[in-house]
C-alpha positions, 0 to 999 in steps of 0.5 A, a space after each residue: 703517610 706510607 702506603 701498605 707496599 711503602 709500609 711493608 717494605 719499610 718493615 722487612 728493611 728494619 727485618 733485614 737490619 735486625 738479622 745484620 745487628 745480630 753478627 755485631 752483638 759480641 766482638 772477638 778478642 782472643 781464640 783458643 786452640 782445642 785438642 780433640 778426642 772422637 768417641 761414642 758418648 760414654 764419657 759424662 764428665 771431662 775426659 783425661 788430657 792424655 785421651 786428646 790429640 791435635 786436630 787441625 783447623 777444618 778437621 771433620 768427624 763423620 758418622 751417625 750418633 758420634 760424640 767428639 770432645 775438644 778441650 784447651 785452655 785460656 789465660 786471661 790476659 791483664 787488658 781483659 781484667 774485670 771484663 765479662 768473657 763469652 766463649 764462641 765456638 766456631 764448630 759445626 755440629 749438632 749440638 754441644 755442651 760447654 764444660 768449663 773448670 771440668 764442670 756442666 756450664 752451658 749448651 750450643 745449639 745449631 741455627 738452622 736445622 730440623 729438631 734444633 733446640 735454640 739459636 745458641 751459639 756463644 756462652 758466657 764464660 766468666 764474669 769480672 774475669 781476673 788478670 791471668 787466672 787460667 780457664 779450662 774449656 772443654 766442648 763436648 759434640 754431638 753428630 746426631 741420628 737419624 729421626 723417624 717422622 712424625 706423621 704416617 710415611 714422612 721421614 723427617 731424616 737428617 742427612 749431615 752426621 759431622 762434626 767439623 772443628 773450627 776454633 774457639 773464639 772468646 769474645 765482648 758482648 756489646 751490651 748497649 747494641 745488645 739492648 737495642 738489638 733485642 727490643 729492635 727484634 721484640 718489635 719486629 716480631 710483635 708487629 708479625 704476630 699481632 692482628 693488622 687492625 691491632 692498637 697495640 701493633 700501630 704502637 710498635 709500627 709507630 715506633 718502628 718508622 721512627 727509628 726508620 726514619 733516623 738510621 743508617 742502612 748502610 752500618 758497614 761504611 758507617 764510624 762505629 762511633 757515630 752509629 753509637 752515638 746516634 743510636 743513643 741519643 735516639 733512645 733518650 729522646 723517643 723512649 723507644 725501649 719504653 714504647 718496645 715493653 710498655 706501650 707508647 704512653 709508658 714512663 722511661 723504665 730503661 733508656 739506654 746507659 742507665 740500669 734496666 729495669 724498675 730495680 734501679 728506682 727506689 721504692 719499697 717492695 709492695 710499690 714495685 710489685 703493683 707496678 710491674 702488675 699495672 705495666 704488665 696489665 697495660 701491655 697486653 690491653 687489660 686497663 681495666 684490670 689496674 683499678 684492682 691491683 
């Protein structure tokens, strides 16, 4: 039996091996060199190729309420055929918008920053990508200005107004970490939300000691093969996911290496829709609402 200490320790180590998952999510295969155009926000489409120049690793745009356009290319090459491609810029700024074959496709959002608007910092580029199709990918960035507080004499200003370019990387989503990784992050942040005396929350913690107990910490000295392996099996034997959505009694909706979701069950479409009521109804503690549905 673990003692409160033993137990709040136990949970801020899962914490700090969720935040070391995270970085493993997507895997870089190929990176592309951008060209840049600084300019003040005018444009609202893809600028012409003549409007850009070179610009070097490191180059840094500076000035409150600047705009600055990168823009290159990529062909895919045959090993990535059929392959789902995720564009990473390593830019720093603001925030940015993702522009690929000259139309809107996606935003980048800083992590860790006042008025940020999201963690997103890597898009999907394109789906079963096809062996030497080429890509145009153009980012366009935004510097920010300055922001007024909120509250009588708080100036909430924000003090870095740069832009510094770092090369795009294109890369692989690891979808079997990336389901273990979220449902992992889900339950941590159930466990932080919920009341200490919660019955839904022991569900969580009791998932979360198991999965404790059988884990390795140490993921960077760890055969990447037998940490997938492990990871896997793990879930097919305690429902870990099921524990995550539905509770601790749930049926097994989706173990890992098998489709998510009650869309892979076949049944007809009033069935599956009582289902999802019932399960829905269950997670959040109103039992008594399944005799209605």
């Amino acid at each position: 039996m673990y003692t409160e200490i033993q137990l709040d320790r136990m949970l801020g180590k899962l914490k700090r091996y969720e935040e070391m998952l995270e970085p493993k999510l997507f895997t870089v295969v190929d990176t592309v060199e951008m060209k840049a155009f600084l300019t003040d926000g005018s444009h609202h489409s893809v600028p012409e190729e003549s409007c850009f120049s070179h610009c070097e690793d490191g180059t840094v745009f500076e000035g409150e309420g600047i705009y600055c356009w990168f823009r290159g290319g990529y062909t895919v090459p045959e090993s990535l055929e059929g392959k789902t491609l995720f564009v990473y810029p390593r830019i720093k700024g603001y925030e940015g918008m993702l522009w690929v074959d000259g139309k809107p496709y996606g935003n980048f959002a800083a992590k860790f920053i006042v008025h940020s608007y999201g963690n997103h910092y890597c898009d999907m580029l394109r789906q079963n990508a096809r062996g030497g199709e080429h890509i145009d990918i153009a980012l366009e960035y935004y510097a920010n200005h300055y922001i007024k507080g909120t509250q009588p004499f708080l100036v909430e200003a924000q003090k870095f107004y740069k832009i510094v370019y770092h090369p795009v990387d294109i890369c692989l989503k690891d979808e079997e970490l990336a389901e273990f990784y979220f449902d992992l992050k889900v339950a941590n942040g159930m466990v932080k939300a919920l009341e200490d005396k919660s019955f839904r929350r022991a569900d969580f913690v009791r998932a979360l000691l198991e999965i404790h107990s059988f884990i390795s910490y140490d993921i960077e000295n760890q055969d990447p093969e037998v940490f997938r392996e492990e990871m896997g099996e793990y879930w097919l034997e305690h429902n870990f996911a099921g524990q995550v959505m539905f509770g601790s009694d749930s049926p097994r909706i989706r173990p890992v290496r098998a489709k998510r979701g009650l869309d892979s069950i076949a049944m007809d479409p009033e069935t599956r829709e009582k289902v999802y009521w019932r399960n829905a109804a269950k997670f959040f503690g109103l039992e008594g609402l399944c005799d209605e549905i």
